[in-house]
Backbone bond lengths (Angstrom), bond angles and torsions (degrees), N, CA, C in turn:
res aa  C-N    CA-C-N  psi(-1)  N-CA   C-N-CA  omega(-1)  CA-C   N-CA-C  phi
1 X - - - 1.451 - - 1.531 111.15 -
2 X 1.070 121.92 -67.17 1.545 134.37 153.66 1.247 129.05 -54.72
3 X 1.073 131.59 65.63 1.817 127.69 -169.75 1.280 111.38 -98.20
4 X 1.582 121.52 -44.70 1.154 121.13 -166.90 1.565 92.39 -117.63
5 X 1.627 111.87 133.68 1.455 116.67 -160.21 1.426 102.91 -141.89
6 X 1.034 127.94 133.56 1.496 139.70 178.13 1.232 113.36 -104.64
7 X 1.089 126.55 116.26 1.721 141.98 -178.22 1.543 109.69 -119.85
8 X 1.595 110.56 104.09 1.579 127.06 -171.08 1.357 82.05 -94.44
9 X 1.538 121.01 123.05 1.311 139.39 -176.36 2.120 115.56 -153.74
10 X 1.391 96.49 125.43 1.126 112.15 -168.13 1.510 111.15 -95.17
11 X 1.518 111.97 -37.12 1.388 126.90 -160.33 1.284 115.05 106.07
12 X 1.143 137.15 4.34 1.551 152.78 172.36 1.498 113.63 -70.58
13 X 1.387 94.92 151.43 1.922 91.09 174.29 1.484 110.13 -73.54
14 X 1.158 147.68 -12.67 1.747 145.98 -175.96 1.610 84.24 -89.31
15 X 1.655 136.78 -34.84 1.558 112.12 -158.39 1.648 90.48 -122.62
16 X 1.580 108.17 48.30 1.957 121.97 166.88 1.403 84.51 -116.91
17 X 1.570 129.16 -32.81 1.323 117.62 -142.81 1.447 71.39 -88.86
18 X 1.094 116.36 -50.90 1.835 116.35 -159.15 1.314 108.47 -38.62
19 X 1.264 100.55 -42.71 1.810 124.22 -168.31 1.531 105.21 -60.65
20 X 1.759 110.80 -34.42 1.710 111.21 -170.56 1.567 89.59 -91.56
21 X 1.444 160.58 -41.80 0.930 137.06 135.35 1.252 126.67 -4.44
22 X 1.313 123.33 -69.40 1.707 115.28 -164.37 1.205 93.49 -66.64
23 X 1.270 134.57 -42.47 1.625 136.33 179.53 1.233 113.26 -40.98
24 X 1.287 110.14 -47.43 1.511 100.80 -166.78 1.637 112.52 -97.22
25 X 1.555 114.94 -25.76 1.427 125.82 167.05 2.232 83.68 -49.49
26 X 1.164 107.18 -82.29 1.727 104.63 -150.35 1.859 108.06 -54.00
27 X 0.937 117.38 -14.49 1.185 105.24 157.77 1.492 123.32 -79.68
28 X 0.671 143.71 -26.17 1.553 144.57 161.22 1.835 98.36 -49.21
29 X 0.813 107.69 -27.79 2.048 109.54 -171.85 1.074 103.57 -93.38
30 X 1.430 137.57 124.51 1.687 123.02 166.19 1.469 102.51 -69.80
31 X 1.296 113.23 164.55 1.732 109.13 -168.25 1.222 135.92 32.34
32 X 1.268 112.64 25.39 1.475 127.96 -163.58 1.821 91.57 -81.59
33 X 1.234 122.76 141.97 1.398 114.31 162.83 1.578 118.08 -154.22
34 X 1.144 106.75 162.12 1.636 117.61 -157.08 1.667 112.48 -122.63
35 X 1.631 103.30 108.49 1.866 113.31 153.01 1.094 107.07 -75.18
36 X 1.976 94.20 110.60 2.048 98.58 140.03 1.200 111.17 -73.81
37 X 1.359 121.35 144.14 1.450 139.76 173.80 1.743 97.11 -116.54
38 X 1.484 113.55 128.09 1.655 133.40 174.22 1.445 110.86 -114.81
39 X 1.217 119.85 107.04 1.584 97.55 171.69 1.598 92.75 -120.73
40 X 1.469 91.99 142.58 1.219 125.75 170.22 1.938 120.96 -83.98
41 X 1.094 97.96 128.35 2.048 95.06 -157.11 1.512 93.10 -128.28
42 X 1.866 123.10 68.52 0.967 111.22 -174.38 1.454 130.21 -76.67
43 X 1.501 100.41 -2.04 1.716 112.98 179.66 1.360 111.83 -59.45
44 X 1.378 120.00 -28.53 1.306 118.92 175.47 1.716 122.14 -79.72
45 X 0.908 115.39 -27.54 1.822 133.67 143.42 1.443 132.37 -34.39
46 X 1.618 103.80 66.18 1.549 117.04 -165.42 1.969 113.51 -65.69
47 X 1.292 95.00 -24.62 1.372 122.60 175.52 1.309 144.37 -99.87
48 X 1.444 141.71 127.82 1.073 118.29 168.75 1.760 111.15 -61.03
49 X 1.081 107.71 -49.59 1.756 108.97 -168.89 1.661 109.49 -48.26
50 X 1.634 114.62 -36.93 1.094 122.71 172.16 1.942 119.81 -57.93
51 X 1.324 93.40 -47.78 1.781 127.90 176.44 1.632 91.80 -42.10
52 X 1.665 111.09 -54.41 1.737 112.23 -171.55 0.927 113.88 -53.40
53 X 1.463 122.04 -54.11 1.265 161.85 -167.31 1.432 104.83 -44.87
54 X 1.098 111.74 -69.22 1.736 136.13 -172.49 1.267 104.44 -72.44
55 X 1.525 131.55 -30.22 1.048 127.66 -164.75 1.545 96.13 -103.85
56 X 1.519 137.16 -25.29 1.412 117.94 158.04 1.332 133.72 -75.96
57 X 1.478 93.48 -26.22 1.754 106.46 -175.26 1.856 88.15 -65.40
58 X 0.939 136.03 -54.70 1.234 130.41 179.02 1.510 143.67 -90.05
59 X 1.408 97.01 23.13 1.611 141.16 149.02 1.553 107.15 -75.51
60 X 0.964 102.86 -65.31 1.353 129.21 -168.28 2.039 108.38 -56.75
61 X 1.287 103.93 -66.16 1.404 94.98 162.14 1.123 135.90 -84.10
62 X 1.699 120.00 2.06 1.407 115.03 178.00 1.509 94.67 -81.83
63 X 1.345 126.58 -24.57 1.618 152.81 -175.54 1.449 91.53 -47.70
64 X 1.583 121.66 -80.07 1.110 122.09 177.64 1.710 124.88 -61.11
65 X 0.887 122.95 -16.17 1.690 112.88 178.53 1.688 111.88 -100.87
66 X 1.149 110.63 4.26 1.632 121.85 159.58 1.220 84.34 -118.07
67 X 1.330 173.21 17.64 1.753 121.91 113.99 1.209 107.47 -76.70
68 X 1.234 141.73 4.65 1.549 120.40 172.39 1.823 97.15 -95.26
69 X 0.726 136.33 3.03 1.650 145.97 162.32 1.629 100.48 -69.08
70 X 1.325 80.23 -63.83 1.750 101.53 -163.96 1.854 107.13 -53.67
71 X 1.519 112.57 -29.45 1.428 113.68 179.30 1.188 102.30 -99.00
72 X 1.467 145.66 -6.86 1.122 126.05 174.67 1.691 118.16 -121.43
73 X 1.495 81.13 8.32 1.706 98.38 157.11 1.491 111.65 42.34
74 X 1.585 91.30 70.59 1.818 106.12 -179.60 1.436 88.60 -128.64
75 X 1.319 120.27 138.04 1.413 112.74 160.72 1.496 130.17 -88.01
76 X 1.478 102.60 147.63 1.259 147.27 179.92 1.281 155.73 -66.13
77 X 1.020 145.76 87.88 1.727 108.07 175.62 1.238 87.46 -129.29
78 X 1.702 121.60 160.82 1.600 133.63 178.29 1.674 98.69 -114.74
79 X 1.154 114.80 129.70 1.437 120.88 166.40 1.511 113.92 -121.74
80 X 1.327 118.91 126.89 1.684 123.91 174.86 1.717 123.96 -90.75
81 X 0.795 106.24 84.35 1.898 96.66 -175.09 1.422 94.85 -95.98
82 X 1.415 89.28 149.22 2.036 100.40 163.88 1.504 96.46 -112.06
83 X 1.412 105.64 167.98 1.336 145.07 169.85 1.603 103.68 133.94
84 X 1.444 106.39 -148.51 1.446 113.29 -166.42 1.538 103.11 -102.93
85 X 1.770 94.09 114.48 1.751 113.10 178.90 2.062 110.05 -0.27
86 X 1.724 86.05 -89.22 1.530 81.26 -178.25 1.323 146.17 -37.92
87 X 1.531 98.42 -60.99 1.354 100.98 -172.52 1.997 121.48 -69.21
88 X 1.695 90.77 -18.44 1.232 98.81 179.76 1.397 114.27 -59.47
89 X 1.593 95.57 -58.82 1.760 108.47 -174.29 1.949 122.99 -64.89
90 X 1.146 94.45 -18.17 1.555 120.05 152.40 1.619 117.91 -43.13
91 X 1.151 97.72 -71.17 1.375 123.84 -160.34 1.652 108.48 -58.27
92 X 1.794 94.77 -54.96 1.172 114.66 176.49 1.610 126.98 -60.91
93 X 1.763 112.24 -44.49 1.271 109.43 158.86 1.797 115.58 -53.27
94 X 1.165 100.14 -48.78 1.948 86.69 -172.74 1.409 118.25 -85.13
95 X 1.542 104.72 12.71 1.651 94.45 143.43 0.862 127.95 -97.42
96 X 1.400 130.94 -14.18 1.765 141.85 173.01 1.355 101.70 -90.07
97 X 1.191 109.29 153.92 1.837 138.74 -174.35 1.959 101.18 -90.93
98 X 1.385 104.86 55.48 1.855 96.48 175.80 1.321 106.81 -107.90
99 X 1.781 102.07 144.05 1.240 95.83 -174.81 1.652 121.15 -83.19
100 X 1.615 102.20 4.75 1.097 90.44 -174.06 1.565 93.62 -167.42
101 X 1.546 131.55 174.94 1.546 132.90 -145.95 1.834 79.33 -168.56
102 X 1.296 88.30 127.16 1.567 118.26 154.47 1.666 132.62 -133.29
103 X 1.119 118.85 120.08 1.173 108.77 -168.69 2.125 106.20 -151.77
104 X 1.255 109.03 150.21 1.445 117.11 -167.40 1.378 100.49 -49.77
105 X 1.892 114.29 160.53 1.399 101.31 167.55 1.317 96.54 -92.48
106 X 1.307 145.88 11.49 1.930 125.73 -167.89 2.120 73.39 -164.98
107 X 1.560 97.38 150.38 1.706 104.70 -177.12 1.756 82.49 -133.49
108 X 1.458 94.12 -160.06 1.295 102.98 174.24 1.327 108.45 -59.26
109 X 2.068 94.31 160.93 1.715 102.06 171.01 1.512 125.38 -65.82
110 X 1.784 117.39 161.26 1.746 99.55 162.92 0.991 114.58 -42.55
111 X 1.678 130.13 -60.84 1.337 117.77 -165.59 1.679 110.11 -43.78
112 X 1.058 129.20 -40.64 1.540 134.44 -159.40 1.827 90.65 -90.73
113 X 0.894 125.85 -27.71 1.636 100.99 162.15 1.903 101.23 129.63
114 X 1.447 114.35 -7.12 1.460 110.96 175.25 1.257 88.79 -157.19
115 X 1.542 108.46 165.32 1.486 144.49 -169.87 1.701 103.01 -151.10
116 X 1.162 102.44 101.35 1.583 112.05 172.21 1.634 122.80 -87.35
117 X 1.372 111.94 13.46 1.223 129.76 -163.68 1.936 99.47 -88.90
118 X 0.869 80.18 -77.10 1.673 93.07 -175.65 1.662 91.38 -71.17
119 X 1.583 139.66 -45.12 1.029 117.35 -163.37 1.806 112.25 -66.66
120 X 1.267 114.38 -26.11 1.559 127.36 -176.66 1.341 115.48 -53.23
121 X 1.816 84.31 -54.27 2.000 76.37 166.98 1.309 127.62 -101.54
122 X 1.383 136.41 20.18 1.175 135.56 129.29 1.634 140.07 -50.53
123 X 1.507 105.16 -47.22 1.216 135.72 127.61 1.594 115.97 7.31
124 X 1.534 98.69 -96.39 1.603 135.73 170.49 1.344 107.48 -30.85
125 X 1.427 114.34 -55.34 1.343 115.47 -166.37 1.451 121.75 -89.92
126 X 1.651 97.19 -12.75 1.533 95.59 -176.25 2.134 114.26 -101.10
127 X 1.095 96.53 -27.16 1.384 114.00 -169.19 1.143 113.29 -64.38
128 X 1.525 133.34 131.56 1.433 124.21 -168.84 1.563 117.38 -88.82
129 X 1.339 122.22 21.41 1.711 141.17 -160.35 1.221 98.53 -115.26
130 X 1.397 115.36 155.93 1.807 102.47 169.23 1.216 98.03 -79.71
131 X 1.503 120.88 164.72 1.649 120.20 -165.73 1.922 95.10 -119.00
132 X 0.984 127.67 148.38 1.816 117.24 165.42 1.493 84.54 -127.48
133 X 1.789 104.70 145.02 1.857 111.34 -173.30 1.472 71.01 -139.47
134 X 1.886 88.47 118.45 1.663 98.38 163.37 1.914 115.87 -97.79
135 X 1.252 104.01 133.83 1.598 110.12 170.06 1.470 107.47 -40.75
């Protein structure tokens, strides 16, 4: 039912949980497999020092939610788009054929460069997939 799965992932602890979700949704599917989608929202990035910041902190957890792929050996692919969270990841689900979209309810803070709060349920409402937003 679920084969092709979209995982809106920041590197945050609400979009790790998302990540053990899609894990365990795509194993239930034989060949079932899962896009992370990253968007990068550098308009909010007043700083370079901040720019570092945002760009390791979210090294760092996209780092960890592809090794938990990687150990439970579901396949993968990671894609990075910039622009602005929502409308991007929007856009991007309703050009791809997924049967389904998961993504955190809260991501990183403004200061850190995304807000998954308001983007989740924008998200929700716009995307033509059923969406699941894990706490």
């Amino acid at each position: 039912m679920y084969k092709n799965i979209l995982l809106a992932a920041d590197g945050s602890e609400h979009s790790k949980r998302a990540a053990a979700h899609a894990i365990q949704l795509a194993k239930l599917v034989p060949d079932a497999k899962v896009e992370i989608i990253s968007v990068i929202d550098l308009s909010k990035v007043k700083t370079e020092v901040l720019h570092s910041e945002l760009k390791q902190k979210r090294q760092q957890g996209l780092a960890e939610i592809e090794n938990l792929f990687k150990q439970e050996n579901v396949t993968y692919k990671l894609t990075i788009e910039r622009g602005e969270p929502g409308p991007t990841i929007v856009s991007y689900a309703n050009k791809h054929a997924f049967d389904m979209m998961i993504i955190g309810s809260r991501g990183l803070n403004a200061l850190q460069g995304m807000v998954l709060g308001g983007v989740s349920h924008k998200v929700a409402k716009r995307v033509h997939c059923p969406v699941m937003i894990i706490k």
